[in-house]
C-alpha positions in Angstrom: -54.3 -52.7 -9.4 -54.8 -53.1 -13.3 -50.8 -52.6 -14.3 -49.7 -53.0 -18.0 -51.3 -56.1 -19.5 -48.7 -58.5 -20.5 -49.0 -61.1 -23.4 -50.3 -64.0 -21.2 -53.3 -61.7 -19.5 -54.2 -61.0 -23.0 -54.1 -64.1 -24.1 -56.2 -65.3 -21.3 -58.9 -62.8 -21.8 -58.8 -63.5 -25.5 -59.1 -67.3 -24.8 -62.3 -65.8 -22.3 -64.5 -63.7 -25.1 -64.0 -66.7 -27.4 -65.8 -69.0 -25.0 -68.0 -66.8 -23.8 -69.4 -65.3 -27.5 -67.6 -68.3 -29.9 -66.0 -67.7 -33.3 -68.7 -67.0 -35.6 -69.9 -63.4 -33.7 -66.2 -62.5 -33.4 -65.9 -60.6 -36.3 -69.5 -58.8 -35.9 -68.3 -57.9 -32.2 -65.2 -56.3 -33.6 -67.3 -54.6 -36.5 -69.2 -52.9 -33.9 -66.7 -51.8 -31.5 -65.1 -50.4 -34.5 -67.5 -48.2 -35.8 -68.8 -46.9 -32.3 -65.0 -45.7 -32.1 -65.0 -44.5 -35.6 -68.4 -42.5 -34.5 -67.4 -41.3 -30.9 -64.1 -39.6 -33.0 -66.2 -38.0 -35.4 -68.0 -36.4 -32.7 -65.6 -35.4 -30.7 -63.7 -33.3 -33.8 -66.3 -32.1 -35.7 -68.2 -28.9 -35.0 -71.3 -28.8 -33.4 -73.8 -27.0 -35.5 -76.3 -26.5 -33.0 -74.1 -23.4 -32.4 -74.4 -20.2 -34.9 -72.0 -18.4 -36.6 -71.5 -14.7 -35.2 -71.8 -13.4 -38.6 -75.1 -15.7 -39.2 -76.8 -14.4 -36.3 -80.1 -11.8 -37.4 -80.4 -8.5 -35.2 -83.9 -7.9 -33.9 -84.3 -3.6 -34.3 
């Protein structure tokens, strides 16, 4: 059902988002959507640290 986009279906959704939100919140949209991506990568790679270190973990005698 939702093949390869070609260059006129992106176009047309292009031509869509610019009528729907106009030219001046364009850029702030695009801000946005970047740094939730930039954010959802950094989570995804990084470490947890809500998780200890075997070697960090104290022994209760």
């Amino acid at each position: 059902m939702f093949g390869r986009l070609g260059p006129t279906e992106l176009i047309l959704i292009l031509v869509i988002v610019l009528v729907i939100f106009g030219p001046a919140k364009l850029p702030e949209i695009g801000k946005s959507i970047g740094r939730s991506l930039q954010e959802f990568k950094k989570a995804t790679t990084e470490r947890p640290d809500d998780s200890p270190d075997p070697d960090e973990r104290k022994e209760d005698s």
